[in-house]
N, C-alpha and C positions, 0 to 999 in steps of 0.2 A: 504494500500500500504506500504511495506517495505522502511523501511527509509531512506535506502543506496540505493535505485532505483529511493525515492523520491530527495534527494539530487542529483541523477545524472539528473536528469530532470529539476532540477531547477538551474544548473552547463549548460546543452544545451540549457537550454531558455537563459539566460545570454549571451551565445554567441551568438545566430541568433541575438539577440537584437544586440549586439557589431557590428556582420557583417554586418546587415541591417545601423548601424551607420556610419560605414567607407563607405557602398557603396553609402550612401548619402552625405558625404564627398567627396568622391573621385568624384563624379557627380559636387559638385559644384564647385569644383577645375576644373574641368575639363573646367566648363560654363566661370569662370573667364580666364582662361588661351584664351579659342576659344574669348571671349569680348576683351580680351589685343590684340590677334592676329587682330579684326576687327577694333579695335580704329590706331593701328601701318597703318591700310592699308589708314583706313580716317585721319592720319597727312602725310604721305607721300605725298597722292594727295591732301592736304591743302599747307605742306609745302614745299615741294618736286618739282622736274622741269620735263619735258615730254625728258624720257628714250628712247633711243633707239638704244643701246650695242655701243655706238660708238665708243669708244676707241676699245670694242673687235672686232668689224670690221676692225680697222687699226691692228691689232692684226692676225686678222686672214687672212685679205688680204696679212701680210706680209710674213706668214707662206704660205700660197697656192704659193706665187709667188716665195718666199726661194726653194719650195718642186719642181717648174718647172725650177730650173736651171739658177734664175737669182741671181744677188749679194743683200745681207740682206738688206743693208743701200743703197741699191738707189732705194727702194722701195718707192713709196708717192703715199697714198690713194686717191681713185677720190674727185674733188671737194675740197681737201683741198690741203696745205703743209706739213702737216704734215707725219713722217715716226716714221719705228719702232728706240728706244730708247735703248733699254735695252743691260745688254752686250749679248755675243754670247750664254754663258751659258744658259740664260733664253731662247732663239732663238730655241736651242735645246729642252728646257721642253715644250716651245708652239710646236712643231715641228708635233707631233701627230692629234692637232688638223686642219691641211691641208686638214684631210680624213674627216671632219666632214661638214654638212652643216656652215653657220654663228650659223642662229638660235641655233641652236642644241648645239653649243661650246658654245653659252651665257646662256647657260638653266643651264649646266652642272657647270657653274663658278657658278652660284648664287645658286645651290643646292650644291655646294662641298662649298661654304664662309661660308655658314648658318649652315653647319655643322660644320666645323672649327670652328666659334662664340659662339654653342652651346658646343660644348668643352672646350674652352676655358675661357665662361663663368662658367661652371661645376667646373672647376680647381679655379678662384675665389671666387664665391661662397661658396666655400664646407665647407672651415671654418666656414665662418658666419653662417652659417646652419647648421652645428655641433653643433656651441659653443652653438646658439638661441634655439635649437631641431627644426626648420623648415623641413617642408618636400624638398629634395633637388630636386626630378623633379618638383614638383612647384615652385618652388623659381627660376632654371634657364625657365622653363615655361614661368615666365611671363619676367623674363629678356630680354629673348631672343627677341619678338616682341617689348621692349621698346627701345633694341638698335637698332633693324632694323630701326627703324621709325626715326634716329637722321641723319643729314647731313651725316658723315665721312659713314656710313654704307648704308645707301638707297645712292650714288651716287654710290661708288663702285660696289654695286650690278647693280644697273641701266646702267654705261656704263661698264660694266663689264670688269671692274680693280680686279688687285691679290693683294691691301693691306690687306687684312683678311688672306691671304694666307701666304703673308709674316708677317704678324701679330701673326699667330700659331704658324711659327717658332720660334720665338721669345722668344713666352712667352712657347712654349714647351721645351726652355731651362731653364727658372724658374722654372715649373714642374721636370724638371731632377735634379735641385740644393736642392728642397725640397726634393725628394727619395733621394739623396748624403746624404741631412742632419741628414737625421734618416736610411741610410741604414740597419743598425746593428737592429732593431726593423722588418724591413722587410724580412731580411733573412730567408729562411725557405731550410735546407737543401733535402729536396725533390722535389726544385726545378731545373729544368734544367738548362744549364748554360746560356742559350739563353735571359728566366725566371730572372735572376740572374742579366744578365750584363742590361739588358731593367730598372727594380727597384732598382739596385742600382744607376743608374743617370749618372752614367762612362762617359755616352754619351755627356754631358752638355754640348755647345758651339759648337754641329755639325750643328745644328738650326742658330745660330748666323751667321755661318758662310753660307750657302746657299743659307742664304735671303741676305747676304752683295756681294754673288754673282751674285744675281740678279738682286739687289738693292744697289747702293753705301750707301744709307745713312743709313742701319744698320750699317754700319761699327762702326759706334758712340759707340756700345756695347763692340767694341772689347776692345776701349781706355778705355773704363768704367771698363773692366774687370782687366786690365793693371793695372788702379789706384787703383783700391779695393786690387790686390795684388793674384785674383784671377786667378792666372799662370797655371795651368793645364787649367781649362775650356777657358782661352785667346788663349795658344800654341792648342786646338783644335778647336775651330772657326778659326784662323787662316792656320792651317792646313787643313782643310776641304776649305775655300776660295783658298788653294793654288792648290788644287787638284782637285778641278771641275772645276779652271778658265786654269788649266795647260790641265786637258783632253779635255775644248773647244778649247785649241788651236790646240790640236792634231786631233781632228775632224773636226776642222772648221778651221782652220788656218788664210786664208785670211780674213773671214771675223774677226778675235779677234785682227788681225795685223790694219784692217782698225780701228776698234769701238776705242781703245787705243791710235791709232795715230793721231784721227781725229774726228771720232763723237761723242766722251769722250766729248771734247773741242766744242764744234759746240752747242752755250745753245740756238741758236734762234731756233734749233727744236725743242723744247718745248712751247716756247711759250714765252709772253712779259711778264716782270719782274711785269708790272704795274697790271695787268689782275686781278678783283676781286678775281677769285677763289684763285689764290694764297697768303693764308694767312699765307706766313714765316716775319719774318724781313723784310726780303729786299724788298719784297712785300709793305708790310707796310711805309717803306722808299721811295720807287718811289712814289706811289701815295700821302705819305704826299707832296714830291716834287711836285707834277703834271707831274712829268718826265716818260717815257717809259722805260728808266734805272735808277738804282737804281745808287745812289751814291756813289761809291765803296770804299773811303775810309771809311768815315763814317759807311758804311756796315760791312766793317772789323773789325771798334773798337767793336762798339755795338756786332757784333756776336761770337768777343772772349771774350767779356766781359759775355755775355751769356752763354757762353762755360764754363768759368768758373764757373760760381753762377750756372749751372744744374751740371756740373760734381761733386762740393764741397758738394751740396745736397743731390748727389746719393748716394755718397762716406759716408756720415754723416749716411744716412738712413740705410746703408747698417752696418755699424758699430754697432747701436742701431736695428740690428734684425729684418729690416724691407724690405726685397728683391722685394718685388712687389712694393713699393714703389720709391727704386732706376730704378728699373727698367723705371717704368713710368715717372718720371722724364730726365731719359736719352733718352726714346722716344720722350717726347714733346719737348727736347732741339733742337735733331734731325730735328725734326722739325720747329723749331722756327729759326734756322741757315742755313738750307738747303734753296739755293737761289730761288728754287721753292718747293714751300708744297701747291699743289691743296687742296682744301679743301676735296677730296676724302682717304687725305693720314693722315690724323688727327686723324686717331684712338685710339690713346691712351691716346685721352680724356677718352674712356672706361675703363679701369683700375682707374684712376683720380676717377671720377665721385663714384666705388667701395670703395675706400682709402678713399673717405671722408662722404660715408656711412657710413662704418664698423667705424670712427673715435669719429661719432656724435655718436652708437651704444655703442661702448668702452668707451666713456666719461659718457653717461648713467647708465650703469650697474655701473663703477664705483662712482657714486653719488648716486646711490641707496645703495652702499656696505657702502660709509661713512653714509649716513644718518644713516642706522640699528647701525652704531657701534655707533655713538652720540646722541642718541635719547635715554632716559631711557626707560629700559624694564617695570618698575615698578613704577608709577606714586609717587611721593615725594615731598609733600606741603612744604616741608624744603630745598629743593634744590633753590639757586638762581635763579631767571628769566634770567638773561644771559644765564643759562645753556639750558633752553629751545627754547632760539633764535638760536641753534649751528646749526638746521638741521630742516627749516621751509618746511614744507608739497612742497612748489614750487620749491622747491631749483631741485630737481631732474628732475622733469618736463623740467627745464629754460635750463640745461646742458646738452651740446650739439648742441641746436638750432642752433649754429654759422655755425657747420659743416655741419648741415643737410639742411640747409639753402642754404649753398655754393655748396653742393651737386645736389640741387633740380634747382637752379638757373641755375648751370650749365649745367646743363642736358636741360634744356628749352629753354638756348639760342640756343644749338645746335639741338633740336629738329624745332626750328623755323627758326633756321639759317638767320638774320636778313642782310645779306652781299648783298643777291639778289634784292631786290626792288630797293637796293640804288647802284646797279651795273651801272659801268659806263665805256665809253674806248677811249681812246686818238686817236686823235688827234679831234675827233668829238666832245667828251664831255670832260668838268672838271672833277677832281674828288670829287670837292667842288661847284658841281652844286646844290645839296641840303644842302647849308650849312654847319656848324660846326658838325652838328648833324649826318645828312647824312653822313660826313667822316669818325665819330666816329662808326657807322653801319655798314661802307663797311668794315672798319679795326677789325670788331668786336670780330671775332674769334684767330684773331691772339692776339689781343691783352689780352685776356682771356687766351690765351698760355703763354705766358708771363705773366702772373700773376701767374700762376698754376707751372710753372719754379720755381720762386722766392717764393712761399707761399703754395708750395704743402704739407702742415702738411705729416708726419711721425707717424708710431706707432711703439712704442719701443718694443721688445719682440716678436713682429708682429708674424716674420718669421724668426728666426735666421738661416742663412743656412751655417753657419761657426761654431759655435758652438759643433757639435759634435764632429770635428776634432779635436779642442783646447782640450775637454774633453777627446778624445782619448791619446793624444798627453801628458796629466795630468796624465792619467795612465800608458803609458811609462814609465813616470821618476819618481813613489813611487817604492821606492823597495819591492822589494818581498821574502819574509820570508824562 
């Protein structure tokens, strides 16, 4: 046999080997991914409560009844007190689903969240699975079914709430400030302009401002964006806020004139300050009282005092290059200060829980980089023994633990969500019916907010999303020859 026929033969065995390799691979990726997605289903019905769209029933009962000609807010679903909340804006986005059965509008929320999630976990990810070489559809793979299965994510699915929804917006303005940051590497003039204006990021703060129209308590981002000095993407979430809530007034009128004059103000439609689920501050505050109301000066100190230590954090992280970081820190504030935070509305423990992966990850690599550089290449019986104590085999192993620790912890409380066994509700029960212990349970999640405010580590370099401006801005002012 010819040599050059032999070597191409043994050039195509190599690959069927390679392919038969990756397709065994990709099989057991596949096995892990489908096992993550059946363990998410068996902690849900462990730790999980029995679902049944309720909220989007008051949702969609208000829209059927909005769509038959009666007023938005004197709507109250059977059986309960409760009515719709939101402003008018959002009244209009739900508006569509009138024409749908119930069932059908809750099917539709939890297939459109879980995509959103799977996005937005994709945009987190993507670095860690760059820097690591992980494969990125398994990496969000298995992510995906580990957040489903955590409080903040299987309630909103279950009663089918839009925090995921407003959760994208969000962080689809992060994604826009990362393309801003490196537009100039993205450009490609064969691009359309359409193409152009989507990756260069232009957009940044249309997100912020949508969800603060559906939702008061984005608004927190605007002020975050205000202090960071980040004035273009501030004056367009604001802009974008001022122009959807100005076209529901044009469409809706009456009812934008009611919501601002009156069910803005009106916080017993929500619900009692004390109530387990809600694990804000003030939450935290009524039931350490035993009171149905929360304390309200007391409330005020503590939650500007709050305000500050998340907005000084975000503000710091955001300085040192680190945008997802700020970020997350200005949504758990959000939350920590808003007088109700269902524990549906807790999401951005999800980013947290990222931040302090990727943090134990980055402390790793970097202990592996000093040990290589302190460790002799060349073993030398004349070197001092101090020198060989500079970089002990454990040293790399040990770094990091803190964060990954913090990480994992964290992820576990909220996967068990430990607030409900020790749920309790006034005037019937204490909320120190089970003791000290017990109270510390029911307040758990909040109070893990508030740690995560105050101690949410940062990584420097992270994500600079200001940087490339400053460098532009460097080469303005060298003169040119």
């Amino acid at each position: 046999m010819p040599a050059t026929v032999e070597r191409r033969l043994g050039r195509l065995a190599q690959v069927r080997r390679a392919a038969r390799g990756l397709d065994r691979r990709a099989l057991v990726r596949i096995g892990i991914v489908a096992g993550a997605l059946y363990a998410a289903w068996l902690a849900i019905g462990a730790f999980g409560r029995p679902y049944n769209f309720f909220d989007m029933k008051i949702y969609h009962g208000a829209m059927v009844w909005w769509a038959g000609g009666n007023e938005l807010y004197n709507f109250i679903a059977p059986k309960t007190t409760l009515g719709f909340t939101y402003p008018p804006f959002a009244g209009l986005v739900m508006l569509p689903m009138a024409k749908l059965p119930m069932i059908l509008a809750g099917w539709f929320n939890i297939f459109g969240s879980i995509a959103v999630l799977a996005v937005i976990l994709t945009a987190l990810l993507r670095p860690i699975a760059h820097r690591r070489g992980w494969s990125l559809w398994f990496t969000v793979g298995i992510a995906v079914p580990l957040a489903i299965a955590i409080e903040p994510v299987r309630e909103t699915l279950g009663y089918g709430q839009v925090n995921l929804l407003l959760f994208g917006l969000v962080m689809g303005d992060l994604v826009a400030l990362r393309w801003r940051a490196r537009r100039g590497a993205r450009h490609d003039p064969a691009d359309g302009p359409l193409r152009r204006l989507f990756f260069s990021g232009a957009w940044a703060g249309v997100g912020i401002g949508l969800a603060a129209s559906i939702k008061l308590t984005p608004a927190l981002f605007i002020l975050y964006l205000v202090v960071t000095r980040q004035w273009r993407v501030a004056a367009t979430a604001v802009g974008t806020a001022i122009a959807v809530t100005a076209g529901a007034f044009a469409v809706a009128g009456r009812e934008s004139s009611k919501y601002f004059t009156s069910v803005l103000w009106q916080t017993e439609r929500i619900g009692a300050a004390d109530m387990t689920p809600n694990q804000s501050l003030a939450g935290v505050l009524a039931r350490l009282y035993d009171s149905i109301e929360t304390p309200g000066l007391l409330w005020l100190s503590f939650a500007v005092l709050m305000l500050a230590v998340g907005l000084s954090r975000a503000a710091s992280s955001h300085a040192d290059g680190d945008e997802l970081t700020a970020f997350t820190l200005v949504g758990l504030t959000a939350n920590v200060i808003s007088p109700i935070s269902w524990s549906h509305h807790l999401v951005f423990v999800i980013p947290a829980i990222v931040v302090l992966f990727d943090a134990a990850v980055r402390r790793r690599e970097a202990s592996r980089g000093l040990a290589l550089r302190t460790r002799p290449l060349v073993p030398n019986q004349n070197l001092p023994v101090i020198a060989t104590l500079r970089s002990p085999i454990w040293f790399p192993t040990l770094t990091g633990f803190r964060h990954a620790a913090a990480a994992l912890g964290l992820y576990l409380l909220f996967l068990i969500s430990p607030i409900w066994p020790y749920e309790h509700q006034l005037p019937e029960v204490s909320h120190y019916q089970d003791g000290l212990f017990g109270a510390v349970m029911e307040n758990s999640l909040a109070l893990a907010l508030i740690v995560l405010v105050a101690a949410l580590p940062w990584r420097p370099g992270a994500e600079p999303v200001f940087y490339s401006e400053y460098a532009r801005a460097d080469r303005r002012s060298v003169p040119t020859r």
